[in-house]
N, C-alpha and C positions, 0 to 999 in steps of 0.2 A: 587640487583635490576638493578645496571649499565648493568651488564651484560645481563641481561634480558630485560633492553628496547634495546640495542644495535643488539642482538638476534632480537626483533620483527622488528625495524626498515629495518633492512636486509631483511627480511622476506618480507615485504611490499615490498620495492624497488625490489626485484628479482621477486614479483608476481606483481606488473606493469611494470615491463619490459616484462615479456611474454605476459601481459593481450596486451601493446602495439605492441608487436609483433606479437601479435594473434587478431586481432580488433573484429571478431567474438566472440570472448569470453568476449571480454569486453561488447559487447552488450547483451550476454545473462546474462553476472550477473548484467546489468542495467533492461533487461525485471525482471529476480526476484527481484530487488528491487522493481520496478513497480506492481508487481505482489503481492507484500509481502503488499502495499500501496492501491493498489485494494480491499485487504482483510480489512486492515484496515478503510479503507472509509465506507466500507459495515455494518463492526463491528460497527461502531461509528453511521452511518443511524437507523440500529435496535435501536440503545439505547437509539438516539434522540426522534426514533417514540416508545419505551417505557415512554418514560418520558409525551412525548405528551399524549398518552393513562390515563397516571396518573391523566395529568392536566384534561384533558375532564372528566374522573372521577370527581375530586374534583371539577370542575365549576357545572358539574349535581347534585350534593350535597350541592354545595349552594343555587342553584339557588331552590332546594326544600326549605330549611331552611327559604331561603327570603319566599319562600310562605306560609312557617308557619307563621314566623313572622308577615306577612303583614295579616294574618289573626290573629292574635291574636290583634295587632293594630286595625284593627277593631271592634272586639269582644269587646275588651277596651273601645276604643271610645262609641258605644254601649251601653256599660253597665254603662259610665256615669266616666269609670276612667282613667280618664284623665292622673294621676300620672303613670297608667300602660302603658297607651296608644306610654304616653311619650317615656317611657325607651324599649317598643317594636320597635316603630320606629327609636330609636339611633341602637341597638342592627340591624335592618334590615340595615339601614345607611352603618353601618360598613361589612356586608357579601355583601353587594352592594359595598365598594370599595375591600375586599378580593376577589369578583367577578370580577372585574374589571381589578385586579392584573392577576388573575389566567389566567383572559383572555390574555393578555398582554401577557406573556408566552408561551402559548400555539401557537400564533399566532407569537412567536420568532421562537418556535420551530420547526413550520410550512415553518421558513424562512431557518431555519440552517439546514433544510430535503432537501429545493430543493437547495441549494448551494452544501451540497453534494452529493447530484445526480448529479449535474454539474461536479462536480470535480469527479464524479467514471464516468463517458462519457470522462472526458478529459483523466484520465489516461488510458481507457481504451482503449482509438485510438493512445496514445503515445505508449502503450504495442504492438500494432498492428504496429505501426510504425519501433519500435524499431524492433522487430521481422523477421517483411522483411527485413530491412538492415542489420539485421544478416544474414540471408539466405542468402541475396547476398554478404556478406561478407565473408561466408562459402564458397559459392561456385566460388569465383575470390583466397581463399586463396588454396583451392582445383586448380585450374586452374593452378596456378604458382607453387604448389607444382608438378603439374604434367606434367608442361614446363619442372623445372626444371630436373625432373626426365628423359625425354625426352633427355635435351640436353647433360646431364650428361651420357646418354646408347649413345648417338649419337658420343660426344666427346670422351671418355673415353673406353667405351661399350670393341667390340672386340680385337680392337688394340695393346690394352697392355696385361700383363700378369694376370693373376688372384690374384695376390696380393694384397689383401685386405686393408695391410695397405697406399697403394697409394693412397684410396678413400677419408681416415679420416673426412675431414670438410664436404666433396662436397657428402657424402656416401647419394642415396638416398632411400636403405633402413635403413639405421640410422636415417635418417631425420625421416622416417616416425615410426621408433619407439620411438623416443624423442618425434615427437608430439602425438602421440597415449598415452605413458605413461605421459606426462605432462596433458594433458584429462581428465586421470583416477584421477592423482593426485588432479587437478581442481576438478572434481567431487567430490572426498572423501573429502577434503575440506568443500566443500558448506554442504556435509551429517553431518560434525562436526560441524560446523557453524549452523546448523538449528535445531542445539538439544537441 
């Protein structure tokens, strides 16, 4: 197991060091987080307002029951039996506080609907947030990728020989295939990550 948290740890550390050196990237795996949290606010809405649905069920069911009862309490009284009478109006009593309850709930559930519709509106302007400041993070990392490249055909470009190994660090098509294949790699990532 040493080995293997020692393995992950690395692992982590070498993918925020490029997420920090890529700031783009690090905002788009915070939009999917955002995004993964979107779905889940949504998922959790439906189920509230399932449960709700339940409870409106089960108050409309009492609230007959209590009309049974309250008619039989009458009917009782009526007919002079009072001992019935009694034990109909406890019996109503009690679907009148299960009523009461049911309602209680329902009118929770009513609360913890519009909280998460609040919370799917906030994440869902932080997702729109986050998103721009990627774009524009894309395109300032594109910008200096392509100073760079610039200054590198400017300084370097004719001048010298065609010897490839003079470019090593400064190479700006290297640069551009380490960040294109670290991309993919990112990408394949999140595809194992979300299975």
């Amino acid at each position: 197991m040493g080995l293997f948290d020692d393995f992950s740890r690395l692992l982590e550390t070498k993918l925020e060091e490029f997420l920090r050196s890529n700031p783009h990237l690090e905002l788009q795996a915070i939009e999917e987080q955002l995004k993964e949290q979107e779905e889940d606010t949504l998922r959790l809405i439906l189920e509230i307002q399932k449960q709700e649905k339940k409870l409106q069920a089960e108050i409309l069911s009492t609230a007959q029951e209590i009309q049974r009862w309250n008619d039989r309490t009458n009917k009782a009284k009526a007919a002079q039996r009072l001992d019935l009478a009694q034990a109909a109006q406890e019996r109503q009593a009690g679907l009148l506080r299960q009523g009461n309850q049911r309602w209680g709930q329902m009118q929770g559930c009513k609360e913890r609907i519009e909280k998460a519709k609040e919370l799917y509106h906030q994440i869902q302007l932080r997702r729109k947030e986050v998103r721009a400041k990627a774009a524009e993070a894309a395109t300032r990392t594109a910008a200096k990728t392509a100073t760079k490249t610039e200054q590198s055909w400017d300084t370097k470009g004719w001048n010298q020989s065609s010897n490839y190994s003079s470019f090593s660090a400064a190479d700006p098509l290297e640069e551009k295939f380490k960040h294109w294949e670290a991309d993919e790699e990112l990408d394949r990532m999140k595809r194992n990550m979300g299975r």
